[in-house]
C-alpha positions in Angstrom: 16.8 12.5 -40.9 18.9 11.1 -38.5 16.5 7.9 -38.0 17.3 6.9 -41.2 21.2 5.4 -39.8 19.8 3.3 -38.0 16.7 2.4 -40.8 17.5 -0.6 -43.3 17.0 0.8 -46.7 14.6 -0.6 -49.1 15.5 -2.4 -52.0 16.4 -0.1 -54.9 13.9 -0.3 -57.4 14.8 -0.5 -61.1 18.0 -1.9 -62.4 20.0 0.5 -64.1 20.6 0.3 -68.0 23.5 1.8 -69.0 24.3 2.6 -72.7 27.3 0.9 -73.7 30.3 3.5 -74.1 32.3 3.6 -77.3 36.7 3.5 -76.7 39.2 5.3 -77.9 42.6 4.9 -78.5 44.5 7.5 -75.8 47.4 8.7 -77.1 50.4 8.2 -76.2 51.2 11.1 -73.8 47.8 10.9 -71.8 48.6 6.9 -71.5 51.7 8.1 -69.9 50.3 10.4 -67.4 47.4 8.2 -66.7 49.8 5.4 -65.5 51.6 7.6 -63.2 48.5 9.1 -61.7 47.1 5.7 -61.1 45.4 4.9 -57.5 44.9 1.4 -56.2 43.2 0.9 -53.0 41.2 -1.3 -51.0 38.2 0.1 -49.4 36.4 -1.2 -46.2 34.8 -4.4 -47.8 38.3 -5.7 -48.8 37.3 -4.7 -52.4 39.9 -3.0 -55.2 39.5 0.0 -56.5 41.4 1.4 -59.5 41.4 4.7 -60.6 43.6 6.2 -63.7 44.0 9.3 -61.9 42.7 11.0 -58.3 38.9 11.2 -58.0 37.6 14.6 -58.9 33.6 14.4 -59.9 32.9 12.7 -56.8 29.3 11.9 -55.2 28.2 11.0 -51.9 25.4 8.4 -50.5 25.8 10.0 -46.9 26.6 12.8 -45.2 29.7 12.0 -43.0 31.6 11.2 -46.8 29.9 14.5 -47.4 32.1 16.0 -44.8 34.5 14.6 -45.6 34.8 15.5 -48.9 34.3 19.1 -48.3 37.1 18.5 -45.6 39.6 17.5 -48.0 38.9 20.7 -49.9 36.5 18.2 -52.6 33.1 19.3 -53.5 31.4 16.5 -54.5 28.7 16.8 -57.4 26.1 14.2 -56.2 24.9 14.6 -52.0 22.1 12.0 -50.9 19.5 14.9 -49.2 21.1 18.0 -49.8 18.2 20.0 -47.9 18.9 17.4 -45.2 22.4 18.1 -45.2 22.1 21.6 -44.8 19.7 21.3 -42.3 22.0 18.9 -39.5 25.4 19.9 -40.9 26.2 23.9 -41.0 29.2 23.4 -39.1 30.8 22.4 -42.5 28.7 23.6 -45.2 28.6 22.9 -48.7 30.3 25.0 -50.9 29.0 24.2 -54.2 25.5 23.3 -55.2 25.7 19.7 -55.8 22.5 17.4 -57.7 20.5 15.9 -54.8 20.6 12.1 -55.9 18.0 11.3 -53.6 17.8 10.2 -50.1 20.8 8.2 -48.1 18.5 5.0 -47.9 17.8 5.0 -51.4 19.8 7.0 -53.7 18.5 7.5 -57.1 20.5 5.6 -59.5 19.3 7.3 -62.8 20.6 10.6 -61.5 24.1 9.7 -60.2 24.5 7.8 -63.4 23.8 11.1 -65.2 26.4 13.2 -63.3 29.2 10.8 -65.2 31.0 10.8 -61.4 34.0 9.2 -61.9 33.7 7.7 -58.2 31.1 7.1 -56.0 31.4 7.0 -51.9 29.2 4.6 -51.2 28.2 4.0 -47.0 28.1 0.2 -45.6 24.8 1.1 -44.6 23.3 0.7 -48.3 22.2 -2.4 -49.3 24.5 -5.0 -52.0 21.4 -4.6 -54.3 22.2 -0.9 -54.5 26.0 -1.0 -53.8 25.9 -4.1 -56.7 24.6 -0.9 -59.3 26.7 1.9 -58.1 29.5 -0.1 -59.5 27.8 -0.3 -63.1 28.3 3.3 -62.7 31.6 4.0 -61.8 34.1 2.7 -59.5 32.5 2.4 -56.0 34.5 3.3 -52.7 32.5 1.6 -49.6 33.4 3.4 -46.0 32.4 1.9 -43.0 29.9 4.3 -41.6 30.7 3.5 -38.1 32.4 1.4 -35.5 31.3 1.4 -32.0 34.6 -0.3 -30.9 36.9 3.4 -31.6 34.7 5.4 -33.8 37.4 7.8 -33.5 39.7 5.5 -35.6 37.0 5.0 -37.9 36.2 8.3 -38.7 39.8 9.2 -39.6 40.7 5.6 -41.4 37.6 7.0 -43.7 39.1 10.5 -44.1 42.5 8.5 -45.2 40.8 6.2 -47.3 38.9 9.1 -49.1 41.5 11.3 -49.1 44.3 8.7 -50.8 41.0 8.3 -53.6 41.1 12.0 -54.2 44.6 12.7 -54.1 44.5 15.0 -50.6 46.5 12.8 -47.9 48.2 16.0 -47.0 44.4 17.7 -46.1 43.9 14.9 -44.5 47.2 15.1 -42.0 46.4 18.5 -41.9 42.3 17.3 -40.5 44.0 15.3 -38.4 46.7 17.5 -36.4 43.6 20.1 -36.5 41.3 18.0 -34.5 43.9 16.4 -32.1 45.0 20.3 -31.1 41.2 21.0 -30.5 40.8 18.0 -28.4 44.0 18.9 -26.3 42.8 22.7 -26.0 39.2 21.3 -25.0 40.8 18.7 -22.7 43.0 21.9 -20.4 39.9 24.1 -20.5 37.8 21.9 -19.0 40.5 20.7 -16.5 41.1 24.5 -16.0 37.8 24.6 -14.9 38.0 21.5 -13.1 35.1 19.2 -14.8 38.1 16.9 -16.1 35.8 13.8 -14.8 32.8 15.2 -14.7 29.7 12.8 -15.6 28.2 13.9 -18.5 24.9 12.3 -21.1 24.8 13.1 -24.6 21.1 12.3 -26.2 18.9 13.2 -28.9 15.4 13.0 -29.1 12.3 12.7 -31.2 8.6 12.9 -31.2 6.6 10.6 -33.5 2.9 10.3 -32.5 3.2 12.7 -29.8 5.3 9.7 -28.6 8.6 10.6 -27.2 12.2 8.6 -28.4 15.0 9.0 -26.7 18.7 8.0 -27.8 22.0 7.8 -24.9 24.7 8.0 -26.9 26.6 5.7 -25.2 30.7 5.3 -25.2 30.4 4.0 -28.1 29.4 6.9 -30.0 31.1 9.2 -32.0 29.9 12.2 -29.4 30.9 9.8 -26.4 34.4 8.8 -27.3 35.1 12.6 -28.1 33.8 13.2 -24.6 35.9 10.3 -23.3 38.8 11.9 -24.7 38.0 15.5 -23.0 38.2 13.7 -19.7 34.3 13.4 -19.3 32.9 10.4 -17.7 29.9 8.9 -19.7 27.6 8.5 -18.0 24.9 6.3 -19.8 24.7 2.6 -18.5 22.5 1.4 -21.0 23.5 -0.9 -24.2 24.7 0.9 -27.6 24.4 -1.2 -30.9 27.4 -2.3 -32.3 28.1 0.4 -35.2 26.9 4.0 -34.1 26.9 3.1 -30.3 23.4 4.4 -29.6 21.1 3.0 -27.0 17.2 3.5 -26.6 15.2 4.7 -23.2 12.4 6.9 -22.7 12.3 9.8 -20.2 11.5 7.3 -17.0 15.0 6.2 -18.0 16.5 9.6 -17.5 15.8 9.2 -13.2 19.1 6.2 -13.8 21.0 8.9 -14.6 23.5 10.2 -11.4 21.7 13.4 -9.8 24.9 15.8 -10.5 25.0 14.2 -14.5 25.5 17.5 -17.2 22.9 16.5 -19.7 23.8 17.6 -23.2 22.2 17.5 -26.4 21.5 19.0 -30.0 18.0 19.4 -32.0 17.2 21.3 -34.8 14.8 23.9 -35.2 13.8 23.1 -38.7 12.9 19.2 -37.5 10.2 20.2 -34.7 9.9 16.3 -34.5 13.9 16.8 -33.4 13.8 18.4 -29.9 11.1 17.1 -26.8 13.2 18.7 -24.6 12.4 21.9 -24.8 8.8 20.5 -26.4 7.1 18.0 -25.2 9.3 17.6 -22.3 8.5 20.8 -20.8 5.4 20.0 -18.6 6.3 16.5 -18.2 6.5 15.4 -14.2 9.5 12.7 -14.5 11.2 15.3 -16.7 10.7 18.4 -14.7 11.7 16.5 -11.3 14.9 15.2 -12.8 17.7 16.4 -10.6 19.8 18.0 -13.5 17.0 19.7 -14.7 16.1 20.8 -11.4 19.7 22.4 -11.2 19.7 23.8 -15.0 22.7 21.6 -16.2 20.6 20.7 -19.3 22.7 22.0 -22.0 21.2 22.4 -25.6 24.4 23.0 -27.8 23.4 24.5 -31.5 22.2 23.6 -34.1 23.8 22.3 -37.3 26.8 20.3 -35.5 26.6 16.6 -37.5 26.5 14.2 -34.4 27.8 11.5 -37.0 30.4 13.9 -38.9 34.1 13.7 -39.8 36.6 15.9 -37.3 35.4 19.6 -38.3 32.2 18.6 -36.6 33.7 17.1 -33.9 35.8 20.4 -33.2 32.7 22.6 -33.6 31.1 19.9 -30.6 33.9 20.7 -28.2 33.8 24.2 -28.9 30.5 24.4 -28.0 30.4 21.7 -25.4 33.3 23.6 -23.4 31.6 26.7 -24.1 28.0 25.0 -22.4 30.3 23.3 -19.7 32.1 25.9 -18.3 30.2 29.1 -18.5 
């Protein structure tokens, strides 16, 4: 599932007829309240988007706008992979049973167009073919998925940005002020405790022909600027990619990493392609000698916590990260 952020979508296949809809004449009353309710915004393209009134049957093509959503007290009616969703993201959990509209690569454009949304969330990872027929839908709201530069400022420029759509800027204050007290009361725990500089790595993992992928998440994560801000020292010297800060090295690459490192991550037990570490890893000799391993300060941190989330995630990470760190 998460391979697929990184994965250029195919093409959309079919292009999407829509039946032309009749007008009516609104009266006069309704004309007033739509003008006063009226939203103008740009989104992360530079495009307009105009909306008679706040966004309320709202759908999804990934699952950080998902989050989002959910965060902003929105339950969106279309979710690209909803069994996926469920599956990496329990820390915020839908609340309604949305229509699966396909998969975040490729979302089906026959169902959203049936769910009448009256906006669609659309990531900067889909293609301009798709994003081209989302709009012959219904007004289409691009976010920028991810910015390795401060993916901290991201994430919350695309709560904002969503939220002013839906009409909840004050949920979104409220998200805010939330996640900067968590990162303060994560920040004197672990000083308390005195890791406040402590090197730590943050990876995933995956299996694919008994082969074995590994991903650092380097600073320029999502996970490694919320470390950064605890007062952790990342600890990964290889390259991320520009947008989701991720770099690529096998387990030989793990012996770079300093002897005392805490090594983190997060699998899922429904993906058994998801976690070598406690797999495939087990009985391998480069992984079993590893110094960190040697001194059990591999810490697998549960399941369900959205690596690429919005700030509930993120506050369910540092709980569980401190928790891990300091026990």
């Amino acid at each position: 599932m998460r391979r697929l952020l990184l994965t250029a979508a195919t093409t959309t296949a079919a292009a999407l007829t829509l039946a032309a809809c009749g007008t009516t004449e609104p009266a006069a009353d309704s004309s007033k309240k739509k003008t006063s309710e009226a939203i103008s915004l740009t989104d992360s393209t530079g495009a307009k988007v105009e909306l008679d009134s706040p966004a309320k049957k709202v759908v999804a093509t990934e699952w950080n706008e998902v989050e989002s959503l959910i965060t902003l007290g929105v339950d969106p009616v279309g979710v690209a992979d909803v069994k996926g969703y469920k599956t990496w993201d329990t820390a915020v959990p839908l609340k309604n049973e949305p229509k699966d509209i396909g998969t975040r690569g490729e979302p089906s454009m026959d169902t959203i167009a049936s769910l009448s949304p009256d906006l669609i969330v659309a990531s900067s990872d889909l293609p301009d073919a798709a994003v081209k027929q989302l709009r012959k839908i219904a007004p289409v709201l691009e976010i920028k998925s991810a910015d390795a530069s401060d993916q901290v400022g991201q994430m919350f420029k695309n709560l904002d940005l969503i939220a002013e759509a839906t009409g909840t800027t004050d949920k979104a204050a409220t998200a805010r002020k939330n996640f900067e007290a968590k990162v303060a009361e994560g920040e004197k725990a672990l000083a308390d405790a005195k890791l406040d500089g402590t090197d730590i790595a943050f990876a995933d993992g995956y299996v694919t022909s008994n082969q074995v992928s590994l991903r650092p998440y380097t600073s320029g994560s999502l996970i490694g600027a919320v470390n950064e801000r605890l007062g952790l020292k990342n600890a990964w010297k290889v390259k991320g990619d520009p947008a989701y800060g991720l770099g690529t090295t096998d387990v030989e690459g793990l012996t770079a990493l300093p002897k005392d490192v805490r090594f983190a991550y997060i699998g899922n037990d429904d993906d058994k392609s998801s976690n070598p570490f406690s797999g495939q890893l087990k009985k391998n000799a480069v992984w079993t000698s590893l110094p960190f391993v040697k001194a059990d300060r591999v810490h697998r941190l549960p399941d369900g916590i959205w690596m690429f989330g919005g700030p509930e995630s993120m506050e369910a990470y540092i709980d569980a990260l401190v928790d891990a760190l300091t026990k």
